[in-house]
C-alpha positions as CSV (number, residue, x, y, z in Angstrom):
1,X,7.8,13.0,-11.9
2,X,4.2,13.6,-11.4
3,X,2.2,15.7,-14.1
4,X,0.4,18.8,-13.0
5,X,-2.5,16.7,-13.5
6,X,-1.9,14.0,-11.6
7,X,-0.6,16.1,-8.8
8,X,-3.7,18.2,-9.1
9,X,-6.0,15.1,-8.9
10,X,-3.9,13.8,-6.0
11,X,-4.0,16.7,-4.3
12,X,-7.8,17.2,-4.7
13,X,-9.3,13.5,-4.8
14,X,-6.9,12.0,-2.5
15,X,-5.7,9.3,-5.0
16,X,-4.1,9.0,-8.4
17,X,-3.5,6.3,-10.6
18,X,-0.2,5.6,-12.3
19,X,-0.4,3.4,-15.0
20,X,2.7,0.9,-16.4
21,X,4.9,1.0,-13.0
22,X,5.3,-2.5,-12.8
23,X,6.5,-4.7,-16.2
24,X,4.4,-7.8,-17.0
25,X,7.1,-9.8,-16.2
26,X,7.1,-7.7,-13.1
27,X,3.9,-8.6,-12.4
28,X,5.0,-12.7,-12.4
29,X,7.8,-12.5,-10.6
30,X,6.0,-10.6,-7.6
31,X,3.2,-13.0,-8.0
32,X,5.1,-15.8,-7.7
33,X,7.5,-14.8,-4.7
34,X,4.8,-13.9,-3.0
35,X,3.2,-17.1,-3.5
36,X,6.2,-18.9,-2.4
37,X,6.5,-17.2,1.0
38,X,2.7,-17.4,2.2
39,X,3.3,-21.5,1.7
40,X,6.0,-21.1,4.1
41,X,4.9,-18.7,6.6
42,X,1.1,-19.9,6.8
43,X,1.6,-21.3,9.8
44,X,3.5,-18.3,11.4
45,X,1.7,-16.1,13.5
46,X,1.2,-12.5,12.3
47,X,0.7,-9.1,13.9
48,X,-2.8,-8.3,11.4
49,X,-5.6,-9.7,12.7
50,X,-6.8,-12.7,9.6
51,X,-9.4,-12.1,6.9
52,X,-11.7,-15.1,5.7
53,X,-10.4,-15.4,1.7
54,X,-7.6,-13.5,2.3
55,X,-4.5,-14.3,1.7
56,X,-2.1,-11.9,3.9
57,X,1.7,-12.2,3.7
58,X,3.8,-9.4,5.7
59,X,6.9,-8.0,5.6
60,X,8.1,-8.5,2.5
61,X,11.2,-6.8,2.3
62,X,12.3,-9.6,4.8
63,X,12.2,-12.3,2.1
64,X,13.6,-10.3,-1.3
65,X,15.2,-7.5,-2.0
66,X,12.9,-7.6,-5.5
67,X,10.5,-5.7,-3.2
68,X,12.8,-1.9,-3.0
69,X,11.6,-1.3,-5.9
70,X,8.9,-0.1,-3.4
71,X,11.1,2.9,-2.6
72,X,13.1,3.5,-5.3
73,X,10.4,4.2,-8.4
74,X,10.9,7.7,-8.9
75,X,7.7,8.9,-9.9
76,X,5.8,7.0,-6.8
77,X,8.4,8.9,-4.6
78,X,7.1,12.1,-6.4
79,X,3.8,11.5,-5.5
80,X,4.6,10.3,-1.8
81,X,6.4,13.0,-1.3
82,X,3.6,15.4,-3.0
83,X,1.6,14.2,0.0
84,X,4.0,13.9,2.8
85,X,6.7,16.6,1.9
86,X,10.3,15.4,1.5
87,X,11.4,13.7,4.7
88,X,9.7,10.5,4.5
89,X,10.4,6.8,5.8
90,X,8.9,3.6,4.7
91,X,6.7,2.0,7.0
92,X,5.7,-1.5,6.1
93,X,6.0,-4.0,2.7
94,X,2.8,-5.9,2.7
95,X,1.3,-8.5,0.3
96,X,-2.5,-9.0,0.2
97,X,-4.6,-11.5,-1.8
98,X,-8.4,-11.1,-2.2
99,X,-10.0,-14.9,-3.6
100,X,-13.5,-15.0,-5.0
101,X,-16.2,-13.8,-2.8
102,X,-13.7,-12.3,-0.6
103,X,-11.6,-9.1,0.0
104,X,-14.4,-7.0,1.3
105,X,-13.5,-4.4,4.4
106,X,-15.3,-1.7,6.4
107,X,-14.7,1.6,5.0
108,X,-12.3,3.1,7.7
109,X,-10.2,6.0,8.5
110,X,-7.4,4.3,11.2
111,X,-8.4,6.9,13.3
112,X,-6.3,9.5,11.5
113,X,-6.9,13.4,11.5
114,X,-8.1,14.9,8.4
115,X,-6.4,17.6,7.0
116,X,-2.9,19.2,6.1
117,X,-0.3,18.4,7.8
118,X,-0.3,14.4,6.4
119,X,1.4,12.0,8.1
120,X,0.7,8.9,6.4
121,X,0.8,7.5,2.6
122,X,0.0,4.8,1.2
123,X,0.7,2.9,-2.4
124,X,-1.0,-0.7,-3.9
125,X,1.0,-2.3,-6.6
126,X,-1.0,-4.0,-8.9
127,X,0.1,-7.2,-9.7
128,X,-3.3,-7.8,-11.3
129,X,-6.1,-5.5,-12.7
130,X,-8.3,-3.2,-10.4
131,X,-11.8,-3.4,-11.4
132,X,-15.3,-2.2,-9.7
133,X,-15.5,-6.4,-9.8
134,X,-12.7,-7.8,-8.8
135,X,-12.2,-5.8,-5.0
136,X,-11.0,-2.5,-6.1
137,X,-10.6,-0.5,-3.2
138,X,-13.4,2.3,-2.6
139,X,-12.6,5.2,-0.9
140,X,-14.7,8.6,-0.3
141,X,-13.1,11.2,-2.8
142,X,-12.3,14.7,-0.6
143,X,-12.4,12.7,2.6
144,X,-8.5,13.3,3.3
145,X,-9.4,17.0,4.0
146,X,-13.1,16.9,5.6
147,X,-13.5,16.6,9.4
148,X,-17.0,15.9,8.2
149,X,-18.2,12.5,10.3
150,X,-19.0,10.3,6.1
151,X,-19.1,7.0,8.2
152,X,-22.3,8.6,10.0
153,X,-24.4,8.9,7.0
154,X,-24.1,5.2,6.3
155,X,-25.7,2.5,8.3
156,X,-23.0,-0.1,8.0
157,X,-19.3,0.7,7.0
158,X,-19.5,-2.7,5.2
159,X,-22.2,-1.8,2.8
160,X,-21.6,0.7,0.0
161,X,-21.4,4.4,0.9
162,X,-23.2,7.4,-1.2
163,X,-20.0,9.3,-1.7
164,X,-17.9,6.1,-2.6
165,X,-16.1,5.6,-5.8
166,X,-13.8,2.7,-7.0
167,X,-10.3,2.8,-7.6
168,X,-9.7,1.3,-10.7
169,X,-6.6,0.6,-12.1
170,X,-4.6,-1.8,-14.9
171,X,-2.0,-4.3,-14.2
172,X,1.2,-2.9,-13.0
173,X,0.0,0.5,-11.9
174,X,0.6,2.0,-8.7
175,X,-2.3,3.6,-6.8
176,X,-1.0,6.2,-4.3
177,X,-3.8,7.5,-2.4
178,X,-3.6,9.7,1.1
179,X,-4.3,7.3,4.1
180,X,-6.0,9.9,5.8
181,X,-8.6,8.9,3.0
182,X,-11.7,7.3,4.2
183,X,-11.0,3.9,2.2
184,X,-11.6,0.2,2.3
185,X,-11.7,-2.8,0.2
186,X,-14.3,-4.6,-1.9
187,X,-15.6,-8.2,-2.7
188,X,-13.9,-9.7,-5.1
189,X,-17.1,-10.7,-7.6
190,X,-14.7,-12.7,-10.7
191,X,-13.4,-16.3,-10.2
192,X,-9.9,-15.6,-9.9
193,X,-7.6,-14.4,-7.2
194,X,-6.8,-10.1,-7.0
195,X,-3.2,-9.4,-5.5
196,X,-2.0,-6.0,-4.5
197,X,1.7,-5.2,-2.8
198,X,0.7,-2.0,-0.4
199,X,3.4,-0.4,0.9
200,X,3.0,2.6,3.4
201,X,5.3,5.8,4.1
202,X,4.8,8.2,6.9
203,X,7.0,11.5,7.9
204,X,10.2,11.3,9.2
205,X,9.5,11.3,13.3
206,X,6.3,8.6,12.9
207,X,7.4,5.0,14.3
208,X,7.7,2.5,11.2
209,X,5.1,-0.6,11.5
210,X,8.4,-2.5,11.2
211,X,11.9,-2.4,12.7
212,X,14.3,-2.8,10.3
213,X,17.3,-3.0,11.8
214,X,15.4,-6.7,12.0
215,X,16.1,-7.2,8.2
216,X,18.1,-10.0,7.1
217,X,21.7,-8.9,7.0
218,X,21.7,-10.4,3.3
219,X,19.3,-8.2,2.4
220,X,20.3,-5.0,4.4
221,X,23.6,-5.2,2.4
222,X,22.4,-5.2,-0.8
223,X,20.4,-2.2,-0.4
224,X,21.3,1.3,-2.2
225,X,22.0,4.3,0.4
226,X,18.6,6.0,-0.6
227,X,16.7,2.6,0.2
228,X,18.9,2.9,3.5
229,X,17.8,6.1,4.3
230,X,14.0,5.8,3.9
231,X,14.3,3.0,5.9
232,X,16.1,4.7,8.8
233,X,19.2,2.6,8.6
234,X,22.8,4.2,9.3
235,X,24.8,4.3,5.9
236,X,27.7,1.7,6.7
237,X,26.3,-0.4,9.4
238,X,24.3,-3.8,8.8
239,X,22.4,-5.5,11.3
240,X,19.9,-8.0,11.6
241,X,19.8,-11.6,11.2
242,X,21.6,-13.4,9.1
């Protein structure tokens, strides 16, 4: 479970870091699925609108059921749930990988209202090491709670804002951070590629990104009941393709 600390900083900041989630070996494996499927879906058309230097794979659950480890880490459920209270569904699996010279995003805030009661809650799974250089995600600390207008004060969401910090954070940590945060990404400024599994909750009653009832049935039945349940599936029925 969360510390008092990290629930503290969570609750205050917006974000937390927990460190040592995901195994090294963790870390490969991921890497290298992930890999696999953007070679074979390239071509697919996708729902997110493309980023130059971005490499953008959706939907991962579709492909393995490595990726339920998304909802079933304990202490990442703690600290959804320490944003979203107990009734919570997963929204979508996403992969998303920043090259050199790439990655960076308008700060945004999806049009979300600030303040408690949250709806929405995000985690990044760091498959590789979250630096100020490499396209950390920056985000406004305090900016969950504020109806204050922060993208005002800045004269273009692209450039760097005065209240912004960087989340930073070691291979194999999990960032969960309140989506009603004013957030975005960064350039990546190293020579190597920066990946990042984000996966999103919301409260029970918000419509998942994804349907999935739409799940392979191979994967759907090899999911446990509490996977099941945070993704809205009945307990004994499988659907889906096959």
């Amino acid at each position: 479970m969360l510390t008092d600390d990290q629930r503290r900083t969570l609750d205050e900041a917006g974000y937390v870091v927990l460190p040592g989630i995901l195994s090294e070996q963790e870390c490969d494996l991921w890497s290298r699925t992930i890999d696999d499927v953007w070679e074979q879906e390239r071509t697919r058309a996708h729902k997110y609108r493309e980023e130059p230097g971005v490499r953008f794979t959706d939907n991962l659950l579709r492909h393995s059921q490595l990726f339920e480890k998304c909802m079933s880490d304990p202490t990442v459920l703690d600290g959804v749930r320490a944003v979203l209270g107990q009734d919570i569904v997963l929204s979508l699996i996403n992969a998303r990988r920043s090259d050199p010279g790439y990655g960076n995003q308008a700060l945004h805030d999806l049009k979300r209202e600030r303040g408690v009661p949250f709806r929405w809650c995000n985690t990044m799974w760091c498959l590789d090491e979250f630096t100020s250089v490499n396209g950390a995600t920056r985000v406004i600390p305090r900016s969950h709670m504020s109806g204050e207008p922060f993208l005002s004060r800045c004269e273009d969401s692209l450039l760097p804002h005065p209240d912004e910090c960087f989340v930073e954070a070691p291979r194999g940590g999990v960032v969960i951070f309140n989506s009603h945060l004013i957030h975005g990404g960064s350039t990546n400024h190293t020579d190597t590629p920066r990946r990042c599994v984000h996966s999103s909750f919301a409260r029970v009653g918000e419509q998942p990104y994804y349907d999935w009832n739409e799940l392979p049935s191979a994967i759907q039945s090899g999911l446990t009941p509490t996977s099941r349940q945070l993704l809205g599936l009945e307990a004994n029925t499988v659907t889906g393709a096959t």
